[in-house]
Every structure is written in structure tokens, then in C-alpha cells.
C-alpha positions as CSV (number, residue, x, y, z in Angstrom):
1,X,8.0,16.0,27.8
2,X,6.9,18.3,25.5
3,X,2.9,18.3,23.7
4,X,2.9,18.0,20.1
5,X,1.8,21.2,17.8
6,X,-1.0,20.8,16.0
7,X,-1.4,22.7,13.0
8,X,-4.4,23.6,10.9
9,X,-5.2,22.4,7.4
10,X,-5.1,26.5,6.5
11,X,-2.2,26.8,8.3
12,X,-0.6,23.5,6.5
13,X,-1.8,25.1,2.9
14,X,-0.3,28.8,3.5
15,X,3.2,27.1,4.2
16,X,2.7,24.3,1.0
17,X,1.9,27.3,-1.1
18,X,4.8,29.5,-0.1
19,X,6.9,26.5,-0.8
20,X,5.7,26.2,-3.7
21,X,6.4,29.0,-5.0
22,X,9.4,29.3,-5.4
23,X,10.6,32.5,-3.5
24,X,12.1,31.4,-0.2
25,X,14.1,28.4,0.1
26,X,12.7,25.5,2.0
27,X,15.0,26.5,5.0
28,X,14.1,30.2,4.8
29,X,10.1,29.2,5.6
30,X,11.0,26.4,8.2
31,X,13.1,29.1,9.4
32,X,10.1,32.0,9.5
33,X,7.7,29.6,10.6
34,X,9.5,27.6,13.7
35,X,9.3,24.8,11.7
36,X,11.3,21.6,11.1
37,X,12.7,22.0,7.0
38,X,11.3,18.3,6.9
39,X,7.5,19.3,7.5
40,X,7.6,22.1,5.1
41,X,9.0,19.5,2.2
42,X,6.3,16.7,3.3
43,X,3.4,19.5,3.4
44,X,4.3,20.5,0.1
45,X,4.6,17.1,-1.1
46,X,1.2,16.5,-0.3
47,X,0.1,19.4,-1.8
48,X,1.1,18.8,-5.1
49,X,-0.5,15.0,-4.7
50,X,-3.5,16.4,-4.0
51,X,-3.7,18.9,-6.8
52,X,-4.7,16.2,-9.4
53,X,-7.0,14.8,-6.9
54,X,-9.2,18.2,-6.8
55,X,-9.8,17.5,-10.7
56,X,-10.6,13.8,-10.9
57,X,-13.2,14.1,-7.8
58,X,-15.7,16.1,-9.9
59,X,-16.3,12.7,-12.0
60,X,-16.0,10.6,-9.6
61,X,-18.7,12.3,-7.3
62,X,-20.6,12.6,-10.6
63,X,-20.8,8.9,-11.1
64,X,-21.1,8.2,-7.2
65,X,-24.5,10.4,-7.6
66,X,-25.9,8.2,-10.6
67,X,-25.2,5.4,-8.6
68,X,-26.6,6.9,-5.6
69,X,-29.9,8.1,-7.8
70,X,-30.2,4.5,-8.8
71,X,-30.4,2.9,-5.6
72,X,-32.6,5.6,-4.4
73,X,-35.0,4.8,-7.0
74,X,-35.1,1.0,-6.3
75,X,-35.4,1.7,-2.6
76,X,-38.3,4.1,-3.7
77,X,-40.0,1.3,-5.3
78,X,-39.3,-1.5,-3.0
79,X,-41.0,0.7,-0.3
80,X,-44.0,1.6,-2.5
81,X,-44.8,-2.2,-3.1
82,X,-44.4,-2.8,0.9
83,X,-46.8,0.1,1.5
84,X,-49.4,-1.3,-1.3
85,X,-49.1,-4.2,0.3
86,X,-49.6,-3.2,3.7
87,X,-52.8,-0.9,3.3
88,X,-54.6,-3.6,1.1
89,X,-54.0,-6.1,4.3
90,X,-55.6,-3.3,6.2
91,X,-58.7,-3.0,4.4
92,X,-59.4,-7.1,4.8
């Protein structure tokens, strides 16, 4: 039996963008690159799924860092009041 190739996300990319553009026929890449014409159409499926992912990320890690910022803060206060709390049991 045979191991499975593994192939890099670079790798992966430089094939979806060949595809992509139009020059070679799917065949003709699969062909170059010892690779099954199936995995070059799936790669460059995925490719162009992710493409609108790589813009609608920037606002979503935006909002994830308010959100982030907020509980941040709270934890920041929550810990001051414990401290507070703490040293003037110490001083009794």
C-alpha cells in the first residue's frame, strides 16, 4: 500500500492560482504536476471560497478585539477589587 502525499498550503496555492488563471487547462496542470485533474478543480474551488473570506475577516477580528478589550477591562477591575480586598484584610 502506498503513503498518501501530503502537500503544502504553498504548494496547494501555486496550483489554485495557475488554475485560475486561465492559461493551462485543468488537465494540462494535473498533467505538469503528477496530479489527479480532480485535486486541481477542488484546490481551486477552495481558493475562490476563500477569497471573500480574506475581506470579511478584517471586521470580524475588528469586533472580536472590542469584545476582547471589554472583557479585559472587566477582568481588570474584578481583579483590582479582589486585590483591595485582600491587602485591607492584611493590614487587620
Amino acid at each position: 500500500m502506498t503513503k498518501r502525499r501530503n502537500f503544502s498550503d504553498k504548494f496547494k496555492a501555486a496550483v489554485a492560482l495557475e488554475a485560475l488563471r486561465g492559461d493551462k487547462t485543468v488537465q494540462e496542470i494535473a498533467a505538469k504536476r503528477q496530479l489527479h485533474p480532480t485535486q486541481v478543480s477542488t484546490w481551486k474551488r477552495q481558493a475562490i471560497e476563500g477569497l471573500a473570506g480574506i475581506f470579511s475577516d478584517k471586521v470580524k477580528k475588528a469586533e472580536n478585539k472590542e469584545g476582547e478589550i471589554k472583557d479585559l477591562h472587566a477582568k481588570i477591575g474584578q481583579l483590582a477589587v479582589e486585590n483591595d480586598f485582600l491587602s485591607q484584610g492584611l493590614k487587620r
